[in-house]
C-alpha positions in Angstrom: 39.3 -21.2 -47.4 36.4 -19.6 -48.1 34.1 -21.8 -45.5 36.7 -20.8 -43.4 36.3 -16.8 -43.3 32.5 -17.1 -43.4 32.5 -19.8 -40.4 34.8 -16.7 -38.7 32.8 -13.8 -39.5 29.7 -15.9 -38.9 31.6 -16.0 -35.4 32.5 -12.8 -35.1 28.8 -11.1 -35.8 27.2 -13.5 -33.1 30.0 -12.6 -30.8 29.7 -8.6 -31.2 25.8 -8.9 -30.8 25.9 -10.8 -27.6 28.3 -8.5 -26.6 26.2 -5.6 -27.4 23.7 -7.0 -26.1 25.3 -7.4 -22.5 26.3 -3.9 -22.6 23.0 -2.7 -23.5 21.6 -4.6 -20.1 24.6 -2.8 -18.4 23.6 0.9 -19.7 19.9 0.3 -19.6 18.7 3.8 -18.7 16.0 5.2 -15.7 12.7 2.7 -15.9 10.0 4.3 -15.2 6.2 2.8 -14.3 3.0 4.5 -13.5 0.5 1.7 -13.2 -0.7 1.8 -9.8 -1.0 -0.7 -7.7 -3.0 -1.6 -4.5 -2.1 -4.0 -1.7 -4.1 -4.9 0.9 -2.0 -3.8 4.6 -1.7 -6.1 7.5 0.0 -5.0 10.6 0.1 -5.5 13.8 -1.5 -3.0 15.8 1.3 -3.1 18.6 3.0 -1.1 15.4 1.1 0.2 13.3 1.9 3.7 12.1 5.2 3.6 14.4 7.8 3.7 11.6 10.0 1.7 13.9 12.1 -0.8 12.8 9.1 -3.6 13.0 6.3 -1.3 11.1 9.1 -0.5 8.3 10.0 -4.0 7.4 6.2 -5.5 7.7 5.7 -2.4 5.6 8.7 -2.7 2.9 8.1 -6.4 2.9 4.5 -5.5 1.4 5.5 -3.3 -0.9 8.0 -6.3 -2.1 11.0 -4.6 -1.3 14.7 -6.6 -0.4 14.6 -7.6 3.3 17.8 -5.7 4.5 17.1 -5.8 8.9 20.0 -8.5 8.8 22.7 -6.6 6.8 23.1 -6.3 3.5 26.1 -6.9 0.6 27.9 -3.3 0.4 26.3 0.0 1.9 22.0 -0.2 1.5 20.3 3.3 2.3 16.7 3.0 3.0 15.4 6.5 3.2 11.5 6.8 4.5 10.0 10.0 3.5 6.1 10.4 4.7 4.1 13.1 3.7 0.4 13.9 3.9 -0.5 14.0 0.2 2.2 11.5 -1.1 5.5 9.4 0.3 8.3 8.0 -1.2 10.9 5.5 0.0 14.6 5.4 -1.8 16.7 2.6 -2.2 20.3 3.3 -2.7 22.6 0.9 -3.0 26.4 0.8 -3.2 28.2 -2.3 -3.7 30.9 -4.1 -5.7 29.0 -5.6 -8.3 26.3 -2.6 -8.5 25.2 1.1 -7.8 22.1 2.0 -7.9 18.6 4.1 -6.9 14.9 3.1 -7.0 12.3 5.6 -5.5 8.9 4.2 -5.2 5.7 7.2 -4.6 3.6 5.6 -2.5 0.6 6.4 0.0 -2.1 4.5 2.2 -6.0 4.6 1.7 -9.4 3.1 3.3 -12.1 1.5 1.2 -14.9 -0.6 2.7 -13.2 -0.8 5.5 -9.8 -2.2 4.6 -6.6 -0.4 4.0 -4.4 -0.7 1.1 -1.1 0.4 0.3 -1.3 2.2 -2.9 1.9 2.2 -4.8 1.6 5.6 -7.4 4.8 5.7 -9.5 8.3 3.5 -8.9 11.3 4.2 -10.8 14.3 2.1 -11.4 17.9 2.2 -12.3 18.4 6.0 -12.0 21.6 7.6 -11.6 23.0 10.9 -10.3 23.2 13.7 -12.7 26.7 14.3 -11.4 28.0 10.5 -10.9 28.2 7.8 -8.3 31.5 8.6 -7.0 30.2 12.4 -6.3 27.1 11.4 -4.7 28.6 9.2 -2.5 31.5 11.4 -1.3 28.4 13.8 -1.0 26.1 12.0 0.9 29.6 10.9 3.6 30.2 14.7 3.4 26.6 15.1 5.2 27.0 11.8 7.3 24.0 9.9 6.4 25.3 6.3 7.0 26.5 7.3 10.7 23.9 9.3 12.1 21.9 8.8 14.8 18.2 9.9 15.8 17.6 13.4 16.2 16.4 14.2 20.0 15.6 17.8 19.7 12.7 16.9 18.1 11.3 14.9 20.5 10.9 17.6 22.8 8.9 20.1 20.3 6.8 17.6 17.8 3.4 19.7 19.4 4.9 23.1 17.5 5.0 21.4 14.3 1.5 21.1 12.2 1.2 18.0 9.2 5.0 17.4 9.7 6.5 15.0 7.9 9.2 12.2 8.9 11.9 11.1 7.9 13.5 7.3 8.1 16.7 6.2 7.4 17.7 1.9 7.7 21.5 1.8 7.1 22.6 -1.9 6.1 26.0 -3.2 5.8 27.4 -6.8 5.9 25.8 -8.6 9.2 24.6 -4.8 10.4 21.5 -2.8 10.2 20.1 0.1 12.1 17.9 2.7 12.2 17.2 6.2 13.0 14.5 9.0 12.5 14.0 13.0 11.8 11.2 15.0 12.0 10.4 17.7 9.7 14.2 18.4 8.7 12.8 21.8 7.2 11.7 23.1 9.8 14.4 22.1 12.5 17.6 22.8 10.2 17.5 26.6 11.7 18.2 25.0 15.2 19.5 21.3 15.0 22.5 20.8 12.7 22.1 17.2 12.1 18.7 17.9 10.7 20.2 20.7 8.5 22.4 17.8 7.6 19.3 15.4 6.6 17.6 18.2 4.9 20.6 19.8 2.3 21.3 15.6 1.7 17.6 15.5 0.6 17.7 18.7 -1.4 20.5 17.4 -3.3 18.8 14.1 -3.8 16.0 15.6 -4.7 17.8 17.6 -7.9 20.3 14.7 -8.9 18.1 11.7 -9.4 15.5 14.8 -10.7 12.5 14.0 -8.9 11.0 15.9 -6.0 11.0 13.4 -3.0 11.7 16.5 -0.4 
């Protein structure tokens, strides 16, 4: 009788550490990682420094980043933001078996005549301060998985100094597109879709808690 209970409770304590265990892989929290890292960039010059469709996936593919340009499982958000001093891209994906965010602060430098890609800070596995289900409903409420490229931009980039763009890749299952902003900041006084882009990446911004915008 006695083998009996300890064989069960044996049982039971390797069954309730596995299962914490898988829990704890479930609830990891934010990873953070600040080693940077340089990679040498090759693209072809027909491209290069386009952020159109061709440049972002040579570019993302680099980086090691998913390859998403033939769809993707659930709704995948690739947002491209390029500034002078630093740029991030931010992965967002919603899905049945995960939610999730990764924002990688990234830039690109010459030495000796070749160009690198230097990757600055990437961080992993964050979460909205207020939820999945709010962000979601929040970033729908401001239309960023159906819009297209702004236009009024195209007709004033000369009146803009060191402005930065904005790229969006929008996979779904056997779908992907893309579509661009200039300077949201500047053009949300006149252009409503880029008041649009830039309240969704103010709101980024203060739920995942780091400055991308």
């Amino acid at each position: 009788m006695n083998k009996i209970v300890m064989i069960f409770s044996i049982s039971h304590l390797v069954f309730y550490s596995c299962n914490q265990n898988t829990d704890n892989k479930k609830h990891t929290g934010p990873i953070s990682s600040e080693q940077e890292k340089m990679i040498v960039y090759k693209e072809d010059s027909t491209v290069k420094g386009s952020r159109t469709e061709l440049f972002l996936q040579n570019f993302g593919k680099l980086m090691g980043l998913q390859k998403i340009n033939g769809g993707a499982d659930g709704l995948y958000i690739r947002i491209w933001l390029w500034h002078r001093k630093a740029s991030y891209v931010i992965n967002i994906i919603k899905s049945q078996k995960e939610d999730d965010c990764q924002i990688i602060q990234f830039n690109t430098v010459k030495k000796d005549s070749t160009e690198y890609i230097v990757i600055h800070k990437e961080l992993k596995n964050l979460v909205p301060k207020s939820g999945w289900k709010e962000f979601f409903e929040t970033m729908t409420k401001y239309r960023i998985p159906v819009l297209e490229s702004g236009t009024i931009q195209n007709r004033e980039k000369i009146g803009v100094t060191e402005a930065s763009y904005v790229n969006f890749e929008i996979a779904e299952p056997d779908k992907y597109r893309y579509y661009e902003y200039l300077e949201p900041s500047y053009y949300k006084e006149i252009d409503k879709n880029s008041e649009l882009v830039y309240n969704f990446l103010k709101y980024l911004s203060d739920e995942m808690n780091i400055h991308v915008y």
